[in-house]
C-alpha positions in Angstrom: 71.2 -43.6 35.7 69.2 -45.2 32.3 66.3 -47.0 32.9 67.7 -50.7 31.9 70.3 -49.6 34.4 67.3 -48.9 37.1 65.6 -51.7 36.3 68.5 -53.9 36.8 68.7 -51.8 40.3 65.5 -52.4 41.2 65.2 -56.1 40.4 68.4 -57.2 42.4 67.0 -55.2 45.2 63.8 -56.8 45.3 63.3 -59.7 42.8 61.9 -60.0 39.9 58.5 -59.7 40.6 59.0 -57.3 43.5 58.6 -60.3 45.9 61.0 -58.9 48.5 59.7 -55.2 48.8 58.4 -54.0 51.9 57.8 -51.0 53.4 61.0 -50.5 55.4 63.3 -51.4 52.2 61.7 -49.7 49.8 62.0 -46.5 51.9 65.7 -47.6 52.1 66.5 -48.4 48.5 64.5 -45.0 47.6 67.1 -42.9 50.0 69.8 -44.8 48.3 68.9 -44.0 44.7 68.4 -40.8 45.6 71.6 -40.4 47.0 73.2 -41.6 44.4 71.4 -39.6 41.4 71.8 -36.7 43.4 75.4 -36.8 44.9 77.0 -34.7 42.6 74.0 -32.0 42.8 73.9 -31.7 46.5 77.4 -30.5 47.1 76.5 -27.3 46.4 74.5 -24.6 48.8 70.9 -25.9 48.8 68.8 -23.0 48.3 65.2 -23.2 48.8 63.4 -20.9 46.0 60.2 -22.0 47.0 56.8 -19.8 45.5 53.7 -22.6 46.0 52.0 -22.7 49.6 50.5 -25.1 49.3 51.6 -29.0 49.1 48.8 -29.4 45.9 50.5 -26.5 44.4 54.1 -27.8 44.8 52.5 -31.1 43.8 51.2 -29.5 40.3 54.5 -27.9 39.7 56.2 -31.1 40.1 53.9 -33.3 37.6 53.9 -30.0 35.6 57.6 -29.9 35.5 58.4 -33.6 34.9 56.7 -33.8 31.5 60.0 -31.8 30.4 62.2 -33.9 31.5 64.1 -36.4 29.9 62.3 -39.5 29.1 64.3 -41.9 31.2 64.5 -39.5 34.5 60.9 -38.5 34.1 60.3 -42.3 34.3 62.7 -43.0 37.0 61.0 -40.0 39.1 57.6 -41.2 38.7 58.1 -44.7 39.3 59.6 -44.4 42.6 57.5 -41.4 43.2 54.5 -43.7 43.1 56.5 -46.5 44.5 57.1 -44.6 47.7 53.5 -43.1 47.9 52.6 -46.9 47.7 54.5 -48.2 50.4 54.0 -45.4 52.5 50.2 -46.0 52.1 50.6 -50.0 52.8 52.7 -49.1 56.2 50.3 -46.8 57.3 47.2 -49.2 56.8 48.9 -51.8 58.6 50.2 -49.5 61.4 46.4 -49.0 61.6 45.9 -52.7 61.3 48.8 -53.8 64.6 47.4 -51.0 66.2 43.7 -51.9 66.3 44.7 -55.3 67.0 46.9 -54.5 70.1 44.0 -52.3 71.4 42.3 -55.4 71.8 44.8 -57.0 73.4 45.8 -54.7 76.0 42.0 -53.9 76.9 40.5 -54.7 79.8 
């Protein structure tokens, strides 16, 4: 996938402006695109080569490795890496949010 063809993805998915995104279809599209940049790869054995312990190691290697990429997959990767981290971040501050709220209500 290019990135006019992502864009074009992304903005029927959501809008123009990203109106229409929330947490639930955001983590929904993101599966999708994954699934289909990575069809073709996944048919194979997955073997986990794995040498960092740590998540901010496997993190590092990540940001570390993207730089090589090609331009338009680096982008695409980043994007809805952050993407996801964002709407992962807004769902659990308003799961926080409902949940204080129905505290109150169910209490005594």
């Amino acid at each position: 996938m290019d990135i006019d063809q992502f864009k074009r993805e992304i903005r029927r998915e959501f809008g123009p402006h990203l109106e229409h995104a929330t947490p639930a279809n955001v983590r929904d599209f993101l599966d999708n695109v994954q699934d289909d940049v990575f069809q073709n790869k996944l048919r194979k054995p997955f073997i986990i080569d794995e040498d960092k312990t740590t998540y901010e190691a496997i993190l590092r290697d990540f940001f570390a490795r993207v730089l090589d990429f090609p331009r338009d997959e680096a982008l695409i990767m980043l994007w809805t890496m952050a993407f996801d981290l964002s709407f992962t971040t807004l769902e659990l501050h308003l799961s926080e949010r409902f949940d204080a709220l129905f505290r109150e209500i169910e209490a005594p």
